[in-house]
Each structure stands twice: as C-alpha cells, then as structure tokens.
C-alpha positions in Angstrom: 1.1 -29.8 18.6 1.6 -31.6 15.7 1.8 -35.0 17.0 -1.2 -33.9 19.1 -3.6 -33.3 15.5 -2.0 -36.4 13.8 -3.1 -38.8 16.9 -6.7 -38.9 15.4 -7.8 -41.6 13.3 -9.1 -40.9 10.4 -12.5 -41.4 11.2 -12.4 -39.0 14.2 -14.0 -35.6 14.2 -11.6 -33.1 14.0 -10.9 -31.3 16.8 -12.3 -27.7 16.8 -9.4 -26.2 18.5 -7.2 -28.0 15.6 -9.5 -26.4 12.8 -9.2 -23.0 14.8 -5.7 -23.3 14.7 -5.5 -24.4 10.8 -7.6 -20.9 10.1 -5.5 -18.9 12.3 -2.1 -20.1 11.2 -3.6 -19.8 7.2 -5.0 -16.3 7.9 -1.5 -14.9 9.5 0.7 -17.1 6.8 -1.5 -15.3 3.9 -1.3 -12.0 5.4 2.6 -12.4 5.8 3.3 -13.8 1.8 1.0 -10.9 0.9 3.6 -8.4 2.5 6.8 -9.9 1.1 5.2 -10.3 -2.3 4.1 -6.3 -2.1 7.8 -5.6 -0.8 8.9 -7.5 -3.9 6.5 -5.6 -6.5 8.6 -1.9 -5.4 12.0 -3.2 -5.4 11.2 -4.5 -9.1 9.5 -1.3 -9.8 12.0 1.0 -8.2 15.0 0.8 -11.3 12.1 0.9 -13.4 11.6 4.3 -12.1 15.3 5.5 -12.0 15.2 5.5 -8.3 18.7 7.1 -7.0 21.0 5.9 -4.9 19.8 7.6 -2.1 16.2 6.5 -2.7 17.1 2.8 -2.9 19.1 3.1 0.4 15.8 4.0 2.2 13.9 1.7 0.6 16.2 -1.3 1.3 16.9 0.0 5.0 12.7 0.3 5.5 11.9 -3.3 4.4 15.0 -4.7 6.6 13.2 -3.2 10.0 9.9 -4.6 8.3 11.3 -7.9 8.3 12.7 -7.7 11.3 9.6 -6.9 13.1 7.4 -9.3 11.1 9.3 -12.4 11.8 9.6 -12.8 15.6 6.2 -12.1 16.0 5.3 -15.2 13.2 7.7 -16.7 15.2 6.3 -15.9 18.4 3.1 -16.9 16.8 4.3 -20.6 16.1 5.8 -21.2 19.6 2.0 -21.8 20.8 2.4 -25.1 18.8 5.8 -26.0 20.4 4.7 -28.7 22.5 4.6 -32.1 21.8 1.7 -33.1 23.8 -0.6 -30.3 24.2 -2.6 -28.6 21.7 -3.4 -25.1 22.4 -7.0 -24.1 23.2 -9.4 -21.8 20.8 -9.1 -18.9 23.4 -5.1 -19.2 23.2 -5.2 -19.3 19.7 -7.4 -16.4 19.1 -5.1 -14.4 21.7 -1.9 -15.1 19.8 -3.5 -14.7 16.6 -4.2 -11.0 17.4 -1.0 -10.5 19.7 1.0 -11.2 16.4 -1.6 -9.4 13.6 -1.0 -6.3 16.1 3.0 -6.5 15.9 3.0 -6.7 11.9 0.5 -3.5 12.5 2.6 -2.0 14.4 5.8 -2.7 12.0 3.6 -1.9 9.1 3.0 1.6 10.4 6.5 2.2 10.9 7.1 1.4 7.2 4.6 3.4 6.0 4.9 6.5 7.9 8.2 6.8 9.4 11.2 8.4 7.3 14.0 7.4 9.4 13.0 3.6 9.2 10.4 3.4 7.0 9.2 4.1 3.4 8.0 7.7 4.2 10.2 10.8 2.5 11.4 13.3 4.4 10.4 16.8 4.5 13.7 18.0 2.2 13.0 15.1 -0.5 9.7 16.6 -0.5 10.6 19.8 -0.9 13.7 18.7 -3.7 10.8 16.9 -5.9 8.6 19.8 -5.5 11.4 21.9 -6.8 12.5 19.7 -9.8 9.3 18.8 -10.9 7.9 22.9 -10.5 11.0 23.9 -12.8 10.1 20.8 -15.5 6.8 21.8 -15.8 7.1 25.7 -15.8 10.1 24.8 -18.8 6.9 23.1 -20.7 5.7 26.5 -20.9 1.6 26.8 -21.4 -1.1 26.0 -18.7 1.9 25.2 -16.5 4.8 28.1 -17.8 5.6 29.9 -14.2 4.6 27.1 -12.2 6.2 27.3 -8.7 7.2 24.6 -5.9 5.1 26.4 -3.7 2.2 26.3 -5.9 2.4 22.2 -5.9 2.9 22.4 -2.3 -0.7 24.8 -1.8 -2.0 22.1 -4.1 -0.9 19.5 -1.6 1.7 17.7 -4.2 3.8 15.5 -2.2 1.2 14.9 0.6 -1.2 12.0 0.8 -4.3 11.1 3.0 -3.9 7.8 4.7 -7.1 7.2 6.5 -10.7 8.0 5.5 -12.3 10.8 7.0 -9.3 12.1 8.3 -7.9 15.3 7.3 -4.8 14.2 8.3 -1.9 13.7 5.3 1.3 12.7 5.8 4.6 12.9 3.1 4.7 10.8 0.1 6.4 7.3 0.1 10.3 7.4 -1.6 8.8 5.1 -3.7 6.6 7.9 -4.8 9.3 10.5 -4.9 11.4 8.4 -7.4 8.7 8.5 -9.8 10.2 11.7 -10.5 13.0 10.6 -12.4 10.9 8.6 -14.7 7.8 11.0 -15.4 9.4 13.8 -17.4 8.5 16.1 -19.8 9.9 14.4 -22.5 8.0 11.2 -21.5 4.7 10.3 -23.6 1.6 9.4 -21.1 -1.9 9.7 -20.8 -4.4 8.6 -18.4 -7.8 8.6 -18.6 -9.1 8.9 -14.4 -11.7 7.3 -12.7 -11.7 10.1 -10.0 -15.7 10.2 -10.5 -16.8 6.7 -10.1 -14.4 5.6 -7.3 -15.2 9.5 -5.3 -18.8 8.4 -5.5 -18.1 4.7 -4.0 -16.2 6.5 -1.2 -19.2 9.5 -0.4 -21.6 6.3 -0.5 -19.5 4.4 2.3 -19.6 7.9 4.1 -16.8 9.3 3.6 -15.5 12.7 2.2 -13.1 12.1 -0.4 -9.2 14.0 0.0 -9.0 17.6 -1.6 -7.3 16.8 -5.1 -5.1 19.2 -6.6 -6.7 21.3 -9.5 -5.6 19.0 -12.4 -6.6 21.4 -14.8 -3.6 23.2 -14.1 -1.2 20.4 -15.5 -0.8 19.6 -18.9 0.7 15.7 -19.6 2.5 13.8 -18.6 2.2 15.3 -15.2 -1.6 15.5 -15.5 -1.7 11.8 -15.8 0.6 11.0 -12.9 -1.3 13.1 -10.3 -4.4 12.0 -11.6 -3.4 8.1 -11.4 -2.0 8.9 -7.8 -5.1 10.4 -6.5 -7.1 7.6 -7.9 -4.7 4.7 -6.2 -5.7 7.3 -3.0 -9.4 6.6 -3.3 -8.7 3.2 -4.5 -6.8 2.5 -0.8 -9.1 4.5 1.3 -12.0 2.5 -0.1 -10.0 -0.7 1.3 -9.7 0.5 4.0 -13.3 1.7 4.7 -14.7 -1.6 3.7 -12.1 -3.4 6.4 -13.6 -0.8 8.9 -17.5 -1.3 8.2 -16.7 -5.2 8.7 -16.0 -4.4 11.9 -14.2 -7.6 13.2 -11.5 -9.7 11.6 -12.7 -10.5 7.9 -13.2 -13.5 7.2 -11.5 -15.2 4.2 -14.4 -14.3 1.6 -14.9 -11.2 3.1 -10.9 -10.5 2.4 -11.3 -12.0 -1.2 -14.3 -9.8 -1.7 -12.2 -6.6 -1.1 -9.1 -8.1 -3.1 -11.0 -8.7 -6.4 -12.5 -5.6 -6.4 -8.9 -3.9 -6.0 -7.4 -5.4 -8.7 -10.5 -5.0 -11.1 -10.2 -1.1 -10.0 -6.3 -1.4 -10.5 -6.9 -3.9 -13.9 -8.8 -0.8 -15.1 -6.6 2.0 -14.1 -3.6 0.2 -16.2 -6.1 0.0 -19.2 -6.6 3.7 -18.8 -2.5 4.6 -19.0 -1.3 4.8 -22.6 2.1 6.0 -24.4 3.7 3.1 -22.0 4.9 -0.4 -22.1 2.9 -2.9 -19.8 5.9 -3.4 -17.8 6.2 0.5 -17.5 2.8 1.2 -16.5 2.8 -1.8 -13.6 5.5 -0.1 -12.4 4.3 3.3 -12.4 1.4 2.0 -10.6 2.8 -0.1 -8.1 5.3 2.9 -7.1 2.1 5.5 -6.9 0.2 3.3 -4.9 0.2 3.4 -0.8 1.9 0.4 1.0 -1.1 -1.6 2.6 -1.8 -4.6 4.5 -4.9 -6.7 2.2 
C-alpha cells in the first residue's frame, strides 16, 4: 500500500481512496492514543488516592484485557495496507474502519462494566465502601451523626448512570471506590457544583438528568466528593448525547467540538475544588470521572 501512494508524482492528484485511507487510519490512531493516555491518567492517579493492593490488582488486570483486545483489531486494521501493489478501495476502508472501531467498543465495554475483567467494582467492594465511609461520616457527628450504609445505598452511593435516558446504573469504577482512602474526614475540601448549569444543558438535549443523592445530607468533605462525582456524571452523559445527536461517525471538528467543551467543563470543576494541591485535585477528578471513549 505504501509503495502504491508513493508511486504518484508529485504533481498528481491524490488519490481519493489514499486520502480516505489517511482520515481513517488518523481517526482510529487518535482514538487509540486517546485510550492509553486516559489508561495512563488513573494509574498516576490511583497512589494518589491510596488505592489498596487489591484495588491496583483489578485495575492493572482490566487495562491488560483492554490492550489485549485493542491491538489485534489496530492490527487487523493495518493488514488492509499489507500489500505491496494494491491499495484498498474507499468501501474496504470504510468496512475495516468500523470492523476495528466496533472491537475497541466492544473491549471498552468490558472495561467499563465488567468486574471480573474490567474496571467495574464488585457488589462486596460496594458494599465495604458503603460501610467504611457510612461509619466515617456518622463519627463526624452533626447532619451526618447515625448515618447508615444503607442510607448511602437508598441514596444510590456507589451506583452510577452510564447512558442518558436510561434508568439503568451499574456499580462504581475501582478507581472510584479507592477514592475512599483519600477522602476522609480529616481531609480539608470544598467544592463549589455546577449541578444547575450542566442539568439544564442535559434537559435541553432531552434528556432527564440521574436522581442525585440529597447532598444536603452531607457535610464536607463528603459533600464535595458526591457533588464533584455527580457533576463528572452529567459532564459524560452530555458527551455522550452530543455523539448520539450527530448521528454518524463525527467528524474531526465535530470530535474537537465536544473535546474542548469537556475540558472547559472539567477546567472549571478543578477551579471549583479548594483545601487541595493541583496535583491532588487532578487526581481526584480523573479517579471520579467515568472511563470513556472521546
């Protein structure tokens, strides 16, 4: 394929089965650097939070099947190119373009939903952090003395939504969970939300925002962490209903579009967190926020 592009002079026209290719292998290239980079951001962030043992062994064991589901399909991807003499055509392309977007789909799933090989906790770590962090606050006595791990759990504490309009929730990331061991009562933190503007962006695109639990039963620091969770909720579900209103594979401004909007929104979320470092508050952030494929 390669010596089939570089056999134009010059002068010639491009080929528009070479320029197809050139988007399709910059598109699926992006995509993938964009998913090891995000892999990279939560293994910084997980000491950071104090992850345990346990909680890094998950985490390391869920990006190992995501690798090793994302790279035969790029590979599987590149072998369209293989020959030396033929250039694929824009239908072939556009085939294994989609053939390989759907495998890291697939692969992506499983690392976000799956707690046996992916990133999801499982029902006991669930119920562990609901525990801990229900015995924490009720020792911080006031608004929150008495507070029960089934009262977080009725408040849905430990369950996210994942796709808008669904009702549908499914258990926190680890990388949630180990937040745990870094927000305590002794820890310093505020955080000023942004529930209000980014609900109303969501209702406008037509779509009911997630219950949130009844922050004004939390005093800080735990306030400020559910609140900054629920907001990186919005914040992905609003991704995700801009992706679906497109309609058809974005194009490249249409992904930047999306892109700088999520890190203004993320920009100014970090702003909002005081009583932190910046490094602490990235880290917070990155480990509160859903995995997802921008």
């Amino acid at each position: 394929a390669g010596s089939a592009a570089e056999s134009a002079s010059a002068s010639s026209t491009i080929n528009a089965d070479v320029i197809t290719a050139m988007k399709a292998i910059f598109r699926t290239g992006t995509q993938q650097r964009q998913e090891w980079a995000a892999m990279r951001g939560f293994s910084d962030s997980m000491p950071v939070m104090g992850a345990t043992s346990t909680e890094n062994q998950q985490f390391t064991s869920a990006n190992t099947v995501m690798q090793n589901a994302m790279l035969p399909a790029q590979e599987n991807f590149e072998q369209m190119f293989a020959s030396p003499t033929v250039f694929p055509n824009a239908t072939t392309i556009s085939t294994s373009e989609s053939t390989m977007l759907t495998a890291m789909q697939t692969g992506f799933n499983t690392y976000l939903s799956s707690n046996s090989s992916g990133t999801a906790a499982s029902n006991s770590d669930i119920s562990t952090m609901q525990t801990t962090m229900a015995s924490r606050m009720s020792g911080m006595g006031g608004m929150m003395g008495g507070m029960t791990a089934g009262t977080l759990a009725g408040m849905g504490v430990g369950m996210m939504a994942t796709t808008p309009g669904s009702t549908n929730t499914q258990n926190w990331s680890v990388m949630m969970v180990a937040t745990n061991n870094f927000v305590v009562p002794t820890r310093t933190m505020t955080y000023t939300p942004m529930t209000t503007t980014l609900s109303t962006e969501l209702t406008g695109m037509g779509i009911t925002p997630p219950t949130p639990p009844t922050f004004s039963s939390f005093a800080d620091p735990y306030k400020a962490m559910l609140e900054l969770q629920y907001d990186l909720v919005l914040t992905k579900l609003i991704n995700l209903q801009k992706l679906a209103q497109i309609g058809t594979t974005p194009t490249q401004a249409q992904m930047l579009s999306i892109k700088d909007a999520d890190l203004a929104t993320k920009n100014t979320m970090k702003g909002n967190i005081t009583g932190l470092t910046s490094s602490q508050a990235s880290a917070l952030m990155v480990s509160l926020a859903q995995p997802e494929m921008l």
